[in-house]
Backbone as CSV, one residue per row, in Angstrom:
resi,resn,N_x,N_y,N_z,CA_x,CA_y,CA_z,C_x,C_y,C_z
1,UNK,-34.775,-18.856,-12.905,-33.603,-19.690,-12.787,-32.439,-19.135,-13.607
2,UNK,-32.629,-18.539,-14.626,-31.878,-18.131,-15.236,-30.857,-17.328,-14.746
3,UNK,-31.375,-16.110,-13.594,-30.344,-15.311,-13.300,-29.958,-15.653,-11.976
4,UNK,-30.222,-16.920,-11.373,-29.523,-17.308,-10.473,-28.679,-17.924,-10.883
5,UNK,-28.790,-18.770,-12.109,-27.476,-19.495,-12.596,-26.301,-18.419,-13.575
6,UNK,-26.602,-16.929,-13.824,-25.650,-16.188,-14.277,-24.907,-15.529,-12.820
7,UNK,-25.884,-15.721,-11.494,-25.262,-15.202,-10.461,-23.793,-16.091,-10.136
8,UNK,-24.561,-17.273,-10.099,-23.434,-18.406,-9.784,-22.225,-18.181,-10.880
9,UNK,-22.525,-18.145,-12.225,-21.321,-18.390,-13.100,-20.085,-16.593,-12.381
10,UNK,-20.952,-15.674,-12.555,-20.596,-14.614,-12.204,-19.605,-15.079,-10.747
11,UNK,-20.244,-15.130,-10.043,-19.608,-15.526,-8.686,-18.265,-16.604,-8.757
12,UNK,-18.327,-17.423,-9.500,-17.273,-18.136,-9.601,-16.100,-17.399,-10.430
13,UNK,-16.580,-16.753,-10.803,-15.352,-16.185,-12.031,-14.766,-14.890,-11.295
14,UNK,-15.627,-14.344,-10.723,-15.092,-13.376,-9.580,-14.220,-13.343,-8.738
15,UNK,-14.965,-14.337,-7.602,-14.327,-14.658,-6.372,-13.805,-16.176,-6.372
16,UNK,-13.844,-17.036,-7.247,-13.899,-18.583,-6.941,-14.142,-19.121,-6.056
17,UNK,-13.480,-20.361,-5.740,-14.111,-20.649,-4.879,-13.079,-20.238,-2.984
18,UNK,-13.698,-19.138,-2.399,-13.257,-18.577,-1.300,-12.661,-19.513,-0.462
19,UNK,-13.422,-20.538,0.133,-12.620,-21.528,1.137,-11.765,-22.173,0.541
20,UNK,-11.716,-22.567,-0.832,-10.700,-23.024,-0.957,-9.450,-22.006,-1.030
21,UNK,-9.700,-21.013,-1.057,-8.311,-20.078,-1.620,-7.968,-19.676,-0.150
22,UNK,-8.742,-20.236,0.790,-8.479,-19.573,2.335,-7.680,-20.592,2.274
23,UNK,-7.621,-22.009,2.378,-7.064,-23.082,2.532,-5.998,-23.409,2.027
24,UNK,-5.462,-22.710,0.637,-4.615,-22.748,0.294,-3.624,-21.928,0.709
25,UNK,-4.407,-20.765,0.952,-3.272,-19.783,1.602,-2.145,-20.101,2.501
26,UNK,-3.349,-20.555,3.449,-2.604,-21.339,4.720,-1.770,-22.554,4.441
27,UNK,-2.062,-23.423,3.463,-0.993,-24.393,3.023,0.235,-23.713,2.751
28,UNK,0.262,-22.159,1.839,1.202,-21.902,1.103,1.980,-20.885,2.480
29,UNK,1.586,-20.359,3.495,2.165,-19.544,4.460,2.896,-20.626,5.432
30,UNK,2.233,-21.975,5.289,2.816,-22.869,6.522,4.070,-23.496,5.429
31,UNK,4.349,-23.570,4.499,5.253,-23.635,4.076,6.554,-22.905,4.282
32,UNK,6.230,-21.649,3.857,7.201,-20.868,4.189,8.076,-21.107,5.170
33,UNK,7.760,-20.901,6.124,8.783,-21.210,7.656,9.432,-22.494,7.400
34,UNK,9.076,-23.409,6.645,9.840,-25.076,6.351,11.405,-24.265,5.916
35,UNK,10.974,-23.858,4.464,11.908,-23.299,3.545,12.568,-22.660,4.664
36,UNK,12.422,-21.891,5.569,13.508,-20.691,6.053,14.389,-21.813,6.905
37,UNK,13.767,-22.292,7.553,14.580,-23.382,8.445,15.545,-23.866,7.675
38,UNK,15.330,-24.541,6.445,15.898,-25.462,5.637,17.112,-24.459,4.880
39,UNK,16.676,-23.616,4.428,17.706,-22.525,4.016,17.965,-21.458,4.553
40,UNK,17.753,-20.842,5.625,17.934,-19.550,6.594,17.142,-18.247,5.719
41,UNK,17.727,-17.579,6.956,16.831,-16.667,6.367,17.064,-15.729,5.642
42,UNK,16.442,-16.027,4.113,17.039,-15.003,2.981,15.993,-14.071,2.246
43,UNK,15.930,-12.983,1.880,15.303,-12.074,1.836,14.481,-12.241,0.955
44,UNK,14.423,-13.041,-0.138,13.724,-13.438,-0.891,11.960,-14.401,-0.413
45,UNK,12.938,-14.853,1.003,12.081,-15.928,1.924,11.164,-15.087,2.304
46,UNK,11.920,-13.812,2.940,11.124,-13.296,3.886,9.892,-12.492,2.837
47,UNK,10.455,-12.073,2.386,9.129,-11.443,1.350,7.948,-12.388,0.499
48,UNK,8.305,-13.862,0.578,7.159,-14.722,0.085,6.491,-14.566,1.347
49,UNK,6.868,-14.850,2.425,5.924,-14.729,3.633,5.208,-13.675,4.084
50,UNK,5.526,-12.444,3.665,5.656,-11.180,4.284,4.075,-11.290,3.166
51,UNK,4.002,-11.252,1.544,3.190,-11.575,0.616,2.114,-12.753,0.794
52,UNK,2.406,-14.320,0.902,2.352,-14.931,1.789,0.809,-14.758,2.837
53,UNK,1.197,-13.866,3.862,0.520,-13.301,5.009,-1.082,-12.062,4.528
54,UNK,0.075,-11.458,3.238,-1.013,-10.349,2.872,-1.757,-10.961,2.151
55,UNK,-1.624,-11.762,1.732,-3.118,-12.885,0.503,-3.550,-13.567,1.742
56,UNK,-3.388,-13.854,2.665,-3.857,-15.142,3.427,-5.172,-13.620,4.408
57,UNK,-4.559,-12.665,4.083,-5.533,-11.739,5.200,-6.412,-11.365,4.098
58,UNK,-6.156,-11.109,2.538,-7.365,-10.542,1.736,-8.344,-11.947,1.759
59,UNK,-8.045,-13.099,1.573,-8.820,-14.134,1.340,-9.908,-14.054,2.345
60,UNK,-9.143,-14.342,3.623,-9.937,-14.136,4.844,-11.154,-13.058,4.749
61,UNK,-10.386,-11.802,4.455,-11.737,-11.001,4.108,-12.823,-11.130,3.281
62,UNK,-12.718,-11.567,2.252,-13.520,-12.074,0.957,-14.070,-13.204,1.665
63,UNK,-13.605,-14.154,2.189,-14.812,-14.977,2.700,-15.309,-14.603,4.332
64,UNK,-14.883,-13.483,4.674,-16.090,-12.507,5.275,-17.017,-12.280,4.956
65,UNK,-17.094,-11.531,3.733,-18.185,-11.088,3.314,-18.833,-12.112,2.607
66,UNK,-18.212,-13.242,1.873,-18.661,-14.420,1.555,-20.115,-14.844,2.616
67,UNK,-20.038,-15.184,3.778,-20.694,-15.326,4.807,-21.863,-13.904,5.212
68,UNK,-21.232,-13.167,5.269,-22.029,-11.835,5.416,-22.974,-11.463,4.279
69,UNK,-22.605,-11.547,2.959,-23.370,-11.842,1.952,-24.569,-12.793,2.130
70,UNK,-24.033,-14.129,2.548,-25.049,-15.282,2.852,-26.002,-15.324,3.765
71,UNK,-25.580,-14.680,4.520,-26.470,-14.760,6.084,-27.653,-13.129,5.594
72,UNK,-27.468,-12.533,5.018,-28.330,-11.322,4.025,-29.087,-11.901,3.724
73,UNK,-29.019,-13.016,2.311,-29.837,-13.935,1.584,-30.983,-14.317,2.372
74,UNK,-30.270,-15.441,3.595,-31.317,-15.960,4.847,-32.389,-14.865,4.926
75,UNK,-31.676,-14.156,5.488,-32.196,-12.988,6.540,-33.763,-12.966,5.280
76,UNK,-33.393,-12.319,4.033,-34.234,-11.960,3.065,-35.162,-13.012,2.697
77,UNK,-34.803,-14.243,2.626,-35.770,-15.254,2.615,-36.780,-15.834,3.565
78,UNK,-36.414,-15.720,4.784,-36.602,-16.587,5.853,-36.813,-15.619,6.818
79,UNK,-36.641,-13.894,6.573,-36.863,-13.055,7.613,-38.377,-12.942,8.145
80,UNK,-39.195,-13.056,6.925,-40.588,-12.363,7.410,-41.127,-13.734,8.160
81,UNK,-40.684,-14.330,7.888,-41.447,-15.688,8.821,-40.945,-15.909,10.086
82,UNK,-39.606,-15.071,10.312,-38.657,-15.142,11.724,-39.431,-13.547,12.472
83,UNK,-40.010,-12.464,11.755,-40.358,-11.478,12.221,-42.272,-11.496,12.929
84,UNK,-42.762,-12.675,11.876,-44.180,-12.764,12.616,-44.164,-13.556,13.427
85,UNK,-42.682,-14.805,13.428,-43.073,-15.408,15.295,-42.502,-14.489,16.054
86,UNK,-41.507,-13.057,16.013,-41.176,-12.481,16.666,-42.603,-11.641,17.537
87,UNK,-43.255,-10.610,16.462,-44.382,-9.920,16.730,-45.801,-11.203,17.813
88,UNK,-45.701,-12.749,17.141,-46.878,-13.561,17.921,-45.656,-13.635,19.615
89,UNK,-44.693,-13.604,19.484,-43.769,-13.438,20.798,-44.345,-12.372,21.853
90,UNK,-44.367,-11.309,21.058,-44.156,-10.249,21.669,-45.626,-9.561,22.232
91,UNK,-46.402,-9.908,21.791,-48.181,-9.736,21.806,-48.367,-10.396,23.291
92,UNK,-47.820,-11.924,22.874,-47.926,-13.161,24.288,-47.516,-12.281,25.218
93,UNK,-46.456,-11.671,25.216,-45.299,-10.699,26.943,-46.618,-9.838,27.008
94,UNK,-47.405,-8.796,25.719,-47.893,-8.033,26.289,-48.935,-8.513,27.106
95,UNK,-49.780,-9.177,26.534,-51.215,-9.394,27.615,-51.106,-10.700,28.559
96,UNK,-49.540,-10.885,29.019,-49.648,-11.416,30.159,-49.024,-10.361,31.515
């Protein structure tokens, strides 16, 4: 237990928490366009968005692998028991 709970502290201090920073992104990019409307379009605008856009695409990636990471875990836990109903599957096709 121990080094699953230094994984977790690790993980939070790393990456935090991913969906939320996806979620915020998108709060903070759907903003943007308010502001430009409201004040036109000034170069200062355009570069929060332009920035904006490029955090909202790294986040996205990070909770890519967030998921891709996770679905590993499964795989590693839960594989060998998904691979011997595969093999009792596959025995059944042969000797029918």
């Amino acid at each position: 237990m121990m080094l699953k709970d230094k994984l977790k502290t690790w993980n939070k201090e790393i990456f935090g928490n991913v969906h939320n920073q996806v979620r915020d992104s998108n709060v903070m990019l759907d903003e943007i366009p308010e502001k430009i409307d409201r004040l036109g379009h000034l170069d200062i605008l355009m570069e929060q968005e332009k920035s904006a856009q490029l955090n909202l695409e790294n986040v996205v990636n990070l909770e890519e692998i967030f998921w891709k990471e996770k679905s590993r875990v499964k795989w590693n836990c839960d594989g060998d028991k998904n691979t011997t109903y595969l093999h009792i599957i596959e025995g059944i096709k042969n000797t029918t």
